[in-house]
C-alpha positions in Angstrom: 8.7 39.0 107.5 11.9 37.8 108.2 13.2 34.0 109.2 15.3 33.2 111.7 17.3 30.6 111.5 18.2 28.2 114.3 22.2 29.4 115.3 23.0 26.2 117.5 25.5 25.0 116.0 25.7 21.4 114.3 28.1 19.4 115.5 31.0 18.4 112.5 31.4 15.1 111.5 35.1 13.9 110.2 34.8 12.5 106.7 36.2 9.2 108.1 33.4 9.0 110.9 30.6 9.8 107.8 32.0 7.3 105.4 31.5 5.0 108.8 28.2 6.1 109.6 26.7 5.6 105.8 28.5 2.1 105.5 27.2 0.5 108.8 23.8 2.1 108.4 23.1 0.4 104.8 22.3 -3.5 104.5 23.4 -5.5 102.3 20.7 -7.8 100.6 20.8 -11.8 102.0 23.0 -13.6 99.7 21.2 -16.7 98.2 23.8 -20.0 97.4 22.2 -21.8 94.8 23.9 -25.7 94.8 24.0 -28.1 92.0 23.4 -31.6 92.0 24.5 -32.4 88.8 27.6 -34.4 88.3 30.8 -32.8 86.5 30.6 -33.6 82.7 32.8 -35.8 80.2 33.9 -34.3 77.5 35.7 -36.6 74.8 38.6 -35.7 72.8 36.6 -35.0 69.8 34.0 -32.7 71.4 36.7 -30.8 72.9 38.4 -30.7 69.5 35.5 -29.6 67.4 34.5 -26.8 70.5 38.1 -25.2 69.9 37.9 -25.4 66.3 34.7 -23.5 66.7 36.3 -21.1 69.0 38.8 -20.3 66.9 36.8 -19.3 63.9 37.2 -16.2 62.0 34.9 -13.6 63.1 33.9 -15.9 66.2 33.9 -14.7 69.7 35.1 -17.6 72.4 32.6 -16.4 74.9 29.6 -16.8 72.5 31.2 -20.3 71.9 31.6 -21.2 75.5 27.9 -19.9 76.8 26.9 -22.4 73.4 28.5 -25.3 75.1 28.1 -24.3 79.0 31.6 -24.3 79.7 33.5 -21.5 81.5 36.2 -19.6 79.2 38.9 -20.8 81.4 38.2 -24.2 80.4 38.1 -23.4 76.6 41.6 -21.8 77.0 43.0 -24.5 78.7 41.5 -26.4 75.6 43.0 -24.2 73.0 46.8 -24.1 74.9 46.4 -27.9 75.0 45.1 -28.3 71.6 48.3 -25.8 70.8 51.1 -27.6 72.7 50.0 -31.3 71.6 50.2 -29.9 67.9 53.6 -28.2 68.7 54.8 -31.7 70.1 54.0 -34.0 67.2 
């Protein structure tokens, strides 16, 4: 027995018109905005002090230190350069 295969040709797709196809044909999941209604916090001079100290520890990771204190790392380094500079200054 013997199979035949089907010799209509199929037509050829560019890559670009694939690519196309596969990126319009796929969904992207909703995207959920969460808001907060807390207010922006206060942070003394001291805290901020002590939370760069702590940051700068031996064998201490900033990261860990700013996920502690729920702060962004971009805040602790703008900490740590002003902690820096006002040292450099006096």
């Amino acid at each position: 027995m013997k199979l035949v295969m089907d010799e209509t040709p199929s037509p050829s797709i560019d890559a670009e018109d694939n690519h196309t196809i596969i990126r319009m044909s796929v969904r992207e999941k909703p995207v959920e905005v969460i808001t907060r209604g807390e207010r922006r916090r206060v942070w003394t001079d001291a805290q901020k002090h002590d939370i760069v100290l702590e940051s700068l520890e031996p064998g201490g990771s900033p990261i860990a230190v700013a996920r502690r204190h729920g702060i962004g790392t971009g805040l602790l380094y703008t900490w740590r350069r002003q902690l820096v500079e006002s040292q450099l200054k006096a």
